[in-house]
DSSP file (Angstrom, degrees, kcal/mol; ACC not computed):
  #  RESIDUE AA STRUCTURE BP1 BP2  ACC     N-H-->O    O-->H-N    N-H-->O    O-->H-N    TCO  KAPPA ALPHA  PHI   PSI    X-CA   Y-CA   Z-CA
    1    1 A X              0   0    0      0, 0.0     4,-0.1     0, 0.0    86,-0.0   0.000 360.0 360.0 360.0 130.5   14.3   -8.2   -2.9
    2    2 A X        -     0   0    0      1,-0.1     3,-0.5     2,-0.1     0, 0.0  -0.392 360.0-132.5 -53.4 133.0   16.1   -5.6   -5.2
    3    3 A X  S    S+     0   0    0      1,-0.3     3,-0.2     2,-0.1    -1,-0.1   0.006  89.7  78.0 -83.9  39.8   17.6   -3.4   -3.0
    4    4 A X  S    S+     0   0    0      1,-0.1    -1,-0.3     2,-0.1     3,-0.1  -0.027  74.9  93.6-121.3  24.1   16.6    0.0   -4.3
    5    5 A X    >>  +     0   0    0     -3,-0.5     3,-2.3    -4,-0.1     4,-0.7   0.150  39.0 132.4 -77.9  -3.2   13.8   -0.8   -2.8
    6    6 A X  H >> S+     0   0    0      1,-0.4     3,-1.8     2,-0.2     4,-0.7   0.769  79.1  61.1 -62.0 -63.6   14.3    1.0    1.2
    7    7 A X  H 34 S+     0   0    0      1,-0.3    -1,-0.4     2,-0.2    -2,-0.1   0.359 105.4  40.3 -47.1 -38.6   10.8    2.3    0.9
    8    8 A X  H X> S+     0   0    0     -3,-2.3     4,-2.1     2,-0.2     3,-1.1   0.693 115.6  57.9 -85.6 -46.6    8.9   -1.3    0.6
    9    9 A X  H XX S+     0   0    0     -3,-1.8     3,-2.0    -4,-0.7     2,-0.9   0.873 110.2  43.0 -69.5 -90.0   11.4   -2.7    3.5
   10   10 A X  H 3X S+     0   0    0     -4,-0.7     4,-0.9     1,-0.3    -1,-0.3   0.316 113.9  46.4 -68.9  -0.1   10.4   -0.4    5.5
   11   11 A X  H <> S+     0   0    0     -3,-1.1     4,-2.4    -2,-0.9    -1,-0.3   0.765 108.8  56.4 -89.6 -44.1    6.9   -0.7    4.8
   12   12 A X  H <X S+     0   0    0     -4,-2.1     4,-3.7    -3,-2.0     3,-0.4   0.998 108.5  47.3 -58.6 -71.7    7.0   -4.2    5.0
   13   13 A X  H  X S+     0   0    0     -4,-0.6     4,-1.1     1,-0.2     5,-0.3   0.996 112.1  49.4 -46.8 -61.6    8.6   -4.0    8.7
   14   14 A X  H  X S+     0   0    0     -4,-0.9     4,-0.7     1,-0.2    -2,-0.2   0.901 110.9  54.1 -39.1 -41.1    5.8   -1.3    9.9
   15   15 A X  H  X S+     0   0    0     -4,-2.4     4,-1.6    -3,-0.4    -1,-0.2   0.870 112.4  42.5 -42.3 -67.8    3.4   -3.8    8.4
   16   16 A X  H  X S+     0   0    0     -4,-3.7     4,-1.6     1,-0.2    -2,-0.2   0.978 111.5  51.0 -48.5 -74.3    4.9   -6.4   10.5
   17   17 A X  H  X S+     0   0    0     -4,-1.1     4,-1.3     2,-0.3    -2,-0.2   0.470 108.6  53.3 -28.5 -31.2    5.2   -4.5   13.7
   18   18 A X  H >X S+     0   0    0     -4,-0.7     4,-1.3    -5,-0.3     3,-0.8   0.959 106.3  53.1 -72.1 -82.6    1.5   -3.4   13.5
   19   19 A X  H 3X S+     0   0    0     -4,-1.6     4,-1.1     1,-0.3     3,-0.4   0.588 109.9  47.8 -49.8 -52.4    0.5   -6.9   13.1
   20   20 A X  H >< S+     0   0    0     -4,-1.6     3,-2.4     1,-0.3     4,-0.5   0.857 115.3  45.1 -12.9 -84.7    2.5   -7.9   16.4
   21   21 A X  H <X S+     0   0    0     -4,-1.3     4,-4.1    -3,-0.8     5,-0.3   0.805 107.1  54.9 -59.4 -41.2    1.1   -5.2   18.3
   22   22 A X  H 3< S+     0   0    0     -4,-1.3     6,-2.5    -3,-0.4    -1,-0.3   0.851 123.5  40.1 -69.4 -19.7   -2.8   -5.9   16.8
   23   23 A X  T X< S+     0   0    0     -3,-2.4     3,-1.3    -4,-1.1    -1,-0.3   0.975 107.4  50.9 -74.0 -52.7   -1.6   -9.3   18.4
   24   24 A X  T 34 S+     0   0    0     -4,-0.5    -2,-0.2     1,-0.4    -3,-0.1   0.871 110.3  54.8 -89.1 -20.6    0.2   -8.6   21.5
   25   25 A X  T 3< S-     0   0    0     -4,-4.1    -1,-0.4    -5,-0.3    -3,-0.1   0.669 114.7-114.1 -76.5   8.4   -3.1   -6.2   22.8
   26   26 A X  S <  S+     0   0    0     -3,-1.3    -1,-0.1    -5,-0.3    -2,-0.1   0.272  84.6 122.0  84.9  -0.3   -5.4   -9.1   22.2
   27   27 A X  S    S+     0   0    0      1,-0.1     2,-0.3     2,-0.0    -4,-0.2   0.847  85.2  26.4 -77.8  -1.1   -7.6   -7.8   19.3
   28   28 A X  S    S-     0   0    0     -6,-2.5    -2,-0.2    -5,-0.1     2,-0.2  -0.990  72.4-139.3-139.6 151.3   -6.3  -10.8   17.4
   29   29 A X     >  -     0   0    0     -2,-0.3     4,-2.1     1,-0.2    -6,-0.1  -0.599  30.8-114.9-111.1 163.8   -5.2  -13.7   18.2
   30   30 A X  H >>>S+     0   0    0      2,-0.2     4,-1.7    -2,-0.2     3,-1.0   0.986 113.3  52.4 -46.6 -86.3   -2.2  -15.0   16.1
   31   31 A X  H 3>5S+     0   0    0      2,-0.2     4,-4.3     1,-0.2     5,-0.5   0.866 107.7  58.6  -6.3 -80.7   -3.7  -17.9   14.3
   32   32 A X  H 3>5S+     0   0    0      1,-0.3     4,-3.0     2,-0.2     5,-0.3   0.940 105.3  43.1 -38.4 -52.1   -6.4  -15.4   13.3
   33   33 A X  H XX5S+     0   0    0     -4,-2.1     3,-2.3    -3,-1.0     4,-1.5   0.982 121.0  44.7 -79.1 -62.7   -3.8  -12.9   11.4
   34   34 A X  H 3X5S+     0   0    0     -4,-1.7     4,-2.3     1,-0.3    -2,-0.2   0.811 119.1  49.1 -77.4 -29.7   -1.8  -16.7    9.5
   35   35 A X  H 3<<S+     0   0    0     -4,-4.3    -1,-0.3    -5,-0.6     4,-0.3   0.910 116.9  30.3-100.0 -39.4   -5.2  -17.4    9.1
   36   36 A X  H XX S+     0   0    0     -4,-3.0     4,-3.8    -3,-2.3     3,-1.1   0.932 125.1  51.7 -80.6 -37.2   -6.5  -13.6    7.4
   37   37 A X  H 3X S+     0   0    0     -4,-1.5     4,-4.3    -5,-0.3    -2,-0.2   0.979 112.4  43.0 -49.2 -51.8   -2.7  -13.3    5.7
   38   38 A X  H 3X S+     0   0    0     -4,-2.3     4,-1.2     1,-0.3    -1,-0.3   0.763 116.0  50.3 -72.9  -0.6   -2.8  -17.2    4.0
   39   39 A X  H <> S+     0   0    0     -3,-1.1     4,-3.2    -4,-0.3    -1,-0.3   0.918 108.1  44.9 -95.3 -45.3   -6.4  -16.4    2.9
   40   40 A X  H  X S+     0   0    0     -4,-3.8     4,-2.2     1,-0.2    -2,-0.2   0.878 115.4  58.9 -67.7 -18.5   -5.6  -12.5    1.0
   41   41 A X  H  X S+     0   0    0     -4,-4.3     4,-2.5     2,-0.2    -1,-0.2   0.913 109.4  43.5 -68.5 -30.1   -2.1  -15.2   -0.6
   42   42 A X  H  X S+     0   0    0     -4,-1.2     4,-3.2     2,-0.2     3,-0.3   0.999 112.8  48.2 -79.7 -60.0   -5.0  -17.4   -2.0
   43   43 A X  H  X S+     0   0    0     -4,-3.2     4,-2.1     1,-0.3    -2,-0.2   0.805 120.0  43.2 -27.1 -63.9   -7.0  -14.2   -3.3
   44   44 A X  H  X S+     0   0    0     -4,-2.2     4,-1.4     1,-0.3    -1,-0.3   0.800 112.9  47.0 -86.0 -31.5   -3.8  -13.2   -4.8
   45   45 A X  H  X S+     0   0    0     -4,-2.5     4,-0.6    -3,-0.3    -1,-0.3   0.786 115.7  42.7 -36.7 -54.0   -2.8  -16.0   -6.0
   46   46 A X  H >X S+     0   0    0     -4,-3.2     4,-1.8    -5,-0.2     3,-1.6   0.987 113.2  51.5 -72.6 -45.5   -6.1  -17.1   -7.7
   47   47 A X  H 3X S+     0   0    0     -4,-2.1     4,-1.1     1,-0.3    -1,-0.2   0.809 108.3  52.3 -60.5 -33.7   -6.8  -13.8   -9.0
   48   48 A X  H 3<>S+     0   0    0     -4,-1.4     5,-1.9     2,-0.2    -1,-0.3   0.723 103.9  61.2 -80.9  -5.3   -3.0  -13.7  -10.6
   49   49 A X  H X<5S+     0   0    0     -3,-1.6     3,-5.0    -4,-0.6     4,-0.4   0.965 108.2  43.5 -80.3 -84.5   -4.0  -17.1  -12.2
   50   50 A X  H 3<5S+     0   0    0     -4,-1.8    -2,-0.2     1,-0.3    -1,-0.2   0.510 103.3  60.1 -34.4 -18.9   -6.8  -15.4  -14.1
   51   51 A X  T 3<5S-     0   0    0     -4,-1.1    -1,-0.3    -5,-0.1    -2,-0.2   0.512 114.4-116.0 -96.6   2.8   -5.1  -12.5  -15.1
   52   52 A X  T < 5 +     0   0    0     -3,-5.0    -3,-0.2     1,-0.2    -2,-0.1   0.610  53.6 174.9  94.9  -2.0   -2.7  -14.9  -17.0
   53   53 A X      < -     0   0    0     -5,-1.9    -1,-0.2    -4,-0.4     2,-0.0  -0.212  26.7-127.2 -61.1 145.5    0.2  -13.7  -14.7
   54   54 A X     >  -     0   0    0      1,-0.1     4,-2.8     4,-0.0     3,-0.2  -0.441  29.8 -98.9 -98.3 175.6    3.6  -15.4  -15.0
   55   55 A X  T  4 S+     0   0    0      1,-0.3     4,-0.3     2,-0.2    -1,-0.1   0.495 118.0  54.4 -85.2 -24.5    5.4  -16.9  -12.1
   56   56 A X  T >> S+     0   0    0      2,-0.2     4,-2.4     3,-0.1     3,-1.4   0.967 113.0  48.7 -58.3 -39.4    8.0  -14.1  -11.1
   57   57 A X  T >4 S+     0   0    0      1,-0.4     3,-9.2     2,-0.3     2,-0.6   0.899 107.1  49.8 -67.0 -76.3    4.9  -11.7  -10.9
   58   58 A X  T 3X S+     0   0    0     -4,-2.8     4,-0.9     1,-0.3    -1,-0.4   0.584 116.5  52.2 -52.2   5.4    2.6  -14.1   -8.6
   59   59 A X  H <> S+     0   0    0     -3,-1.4     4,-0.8    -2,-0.6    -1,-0.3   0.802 112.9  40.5 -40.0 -50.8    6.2  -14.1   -6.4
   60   60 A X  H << S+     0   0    0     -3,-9.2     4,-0.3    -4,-2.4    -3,-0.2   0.984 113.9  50.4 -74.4 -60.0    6.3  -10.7   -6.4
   61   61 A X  H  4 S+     0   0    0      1,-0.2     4,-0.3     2,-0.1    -1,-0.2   0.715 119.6  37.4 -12.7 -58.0    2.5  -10.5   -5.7
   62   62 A X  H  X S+     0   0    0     -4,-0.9     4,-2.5    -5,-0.3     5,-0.4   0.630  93.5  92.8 -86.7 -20.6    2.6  -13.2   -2.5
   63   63 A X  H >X S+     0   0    0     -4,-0.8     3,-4.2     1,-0.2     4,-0.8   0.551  86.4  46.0 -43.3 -88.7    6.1  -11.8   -1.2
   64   64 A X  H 3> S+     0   0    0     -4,-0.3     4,-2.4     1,-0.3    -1,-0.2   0.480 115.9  42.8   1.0 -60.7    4.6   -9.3    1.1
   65   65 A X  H 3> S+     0   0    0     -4,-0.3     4,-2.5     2,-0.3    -1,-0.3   0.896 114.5  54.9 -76.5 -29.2    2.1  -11.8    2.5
   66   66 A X  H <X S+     0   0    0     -3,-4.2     4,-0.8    -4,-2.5     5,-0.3   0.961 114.6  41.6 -61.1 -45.8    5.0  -14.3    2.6
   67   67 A X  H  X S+     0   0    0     -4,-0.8     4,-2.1    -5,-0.4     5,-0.3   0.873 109.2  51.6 -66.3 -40.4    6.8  -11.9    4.5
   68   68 A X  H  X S+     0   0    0     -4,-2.4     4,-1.6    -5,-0.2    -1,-0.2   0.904 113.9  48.6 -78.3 -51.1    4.3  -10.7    6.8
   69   69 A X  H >X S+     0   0    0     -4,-2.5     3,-1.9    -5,-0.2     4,-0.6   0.916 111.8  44.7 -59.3 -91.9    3.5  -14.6    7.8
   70   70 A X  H 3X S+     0   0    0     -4,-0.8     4,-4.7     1,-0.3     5,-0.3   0.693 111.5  54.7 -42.7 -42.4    6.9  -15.9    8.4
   71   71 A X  H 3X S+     0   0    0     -4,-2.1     4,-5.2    -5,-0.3     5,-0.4   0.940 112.2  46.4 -57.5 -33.3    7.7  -12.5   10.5
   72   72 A X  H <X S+     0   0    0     -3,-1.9     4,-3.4    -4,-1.6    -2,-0.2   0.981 109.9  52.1 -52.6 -78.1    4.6  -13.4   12.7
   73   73 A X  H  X S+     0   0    0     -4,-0.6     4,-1.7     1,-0.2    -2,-0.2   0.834 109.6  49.3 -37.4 -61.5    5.7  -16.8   12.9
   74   74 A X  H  X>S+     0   0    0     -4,-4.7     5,-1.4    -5,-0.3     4,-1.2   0.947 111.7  47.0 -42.0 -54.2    9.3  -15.6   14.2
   75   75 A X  H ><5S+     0   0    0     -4,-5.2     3,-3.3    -5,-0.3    -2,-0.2   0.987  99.8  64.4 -66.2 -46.5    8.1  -13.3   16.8
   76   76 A X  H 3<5S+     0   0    0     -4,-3.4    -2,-0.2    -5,-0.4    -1,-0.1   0.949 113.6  45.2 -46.2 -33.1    5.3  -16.3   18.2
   77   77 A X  H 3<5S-     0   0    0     -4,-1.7    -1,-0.3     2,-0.1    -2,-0.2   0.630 124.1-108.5 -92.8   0.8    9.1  -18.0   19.0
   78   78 A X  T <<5S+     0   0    0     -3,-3.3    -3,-0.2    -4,-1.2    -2,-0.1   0.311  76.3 132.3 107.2  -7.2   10.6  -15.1   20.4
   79   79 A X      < -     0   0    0     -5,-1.4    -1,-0.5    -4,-0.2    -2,-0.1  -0.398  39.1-163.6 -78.4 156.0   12.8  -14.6   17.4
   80   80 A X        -     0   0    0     -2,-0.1    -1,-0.1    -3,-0.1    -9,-0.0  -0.397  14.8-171.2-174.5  72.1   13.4  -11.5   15.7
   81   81 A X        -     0   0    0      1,-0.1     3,-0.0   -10,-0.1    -6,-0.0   0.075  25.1-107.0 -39.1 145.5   15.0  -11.8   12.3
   82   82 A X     >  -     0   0    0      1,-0.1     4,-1.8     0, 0.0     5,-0.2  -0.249  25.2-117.2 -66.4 175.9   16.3   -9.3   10.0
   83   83 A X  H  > S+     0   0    0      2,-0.2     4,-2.2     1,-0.1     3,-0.3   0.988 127.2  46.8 -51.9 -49.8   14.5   -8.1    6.5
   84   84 A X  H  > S+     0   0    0      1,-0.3     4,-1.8     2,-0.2     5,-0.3   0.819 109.9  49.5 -95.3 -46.6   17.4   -9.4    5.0
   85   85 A X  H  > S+     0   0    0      1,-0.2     4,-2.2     2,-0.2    -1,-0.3   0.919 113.4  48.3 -61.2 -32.9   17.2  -12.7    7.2
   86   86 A X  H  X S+     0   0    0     -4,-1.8     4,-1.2    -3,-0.3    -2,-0.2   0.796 105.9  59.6 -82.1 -13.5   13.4  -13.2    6.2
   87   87 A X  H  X S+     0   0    0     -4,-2.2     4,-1.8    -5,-0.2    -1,-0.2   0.883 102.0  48.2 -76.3 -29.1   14.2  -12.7    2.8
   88   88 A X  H  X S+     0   0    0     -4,-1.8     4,-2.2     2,-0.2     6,-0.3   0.963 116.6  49.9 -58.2 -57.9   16.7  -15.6    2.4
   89   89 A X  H  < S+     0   0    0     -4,-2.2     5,-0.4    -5,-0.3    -2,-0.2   0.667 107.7  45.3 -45.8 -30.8   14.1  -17.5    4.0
   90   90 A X  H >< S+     0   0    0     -4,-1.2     3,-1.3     4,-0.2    -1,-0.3   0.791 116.3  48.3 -87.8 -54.9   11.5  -16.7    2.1
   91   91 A X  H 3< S+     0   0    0     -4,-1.8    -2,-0.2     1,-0.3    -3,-0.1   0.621 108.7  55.6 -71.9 -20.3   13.8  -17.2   -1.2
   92   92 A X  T 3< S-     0   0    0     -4,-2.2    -1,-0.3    -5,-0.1    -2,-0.1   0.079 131.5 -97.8-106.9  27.7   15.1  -20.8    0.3
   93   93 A X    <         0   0    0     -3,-1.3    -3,-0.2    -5,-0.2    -2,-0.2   0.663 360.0 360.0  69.4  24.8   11.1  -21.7    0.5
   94   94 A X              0   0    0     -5,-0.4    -4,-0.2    -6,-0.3    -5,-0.1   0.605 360.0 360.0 -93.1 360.0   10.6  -21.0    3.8
């Protein structure tokens, strides 16, 4: 992620950090948030297909949700990665 960016990393982490919590009080169960995230990456995905979008955009389009899944996934294991660590990850297919 360009880093002139601070406003979208931090957005990104609050994002996360809500989803956690929406987790950790029970109104959702994990699965259920991988499960609403991977469905709005297919939305965005398909939709960017139709608009003709080239392959950095739909990147740019699914980072977020890529980011917002993998941080989920790191807290369910007790981990608790930087931005900077999920972004490698994210960038090494992960």
């Amino acid at each position: 992620m360009n880093t002139a960016n601070p406003q979208l990393e931090g957005l990104y982490l609050a994002l996360s950090a809500l989803c956690d919590l929406l987790v950790d009080k029970g109104v959702v169960e994990r699965e259920e948030l991988h499960d609403a995230l991977q469905k709005a990456e297919r939305t965005a995905v398909a939709e960017s297909h139709v608009d003709g979008d080239t392959e950095s955009r739909r990147k740019a389009i699914a980072f977020p949700i890529h980011f917002l899944l993998l941080a989920s996934k790191c807290t369910a294991r007790g981990e608790v990665p930087s931005f900077h660590e999920l972004t490698r990850q994210i960038g090494r297919g992960g």
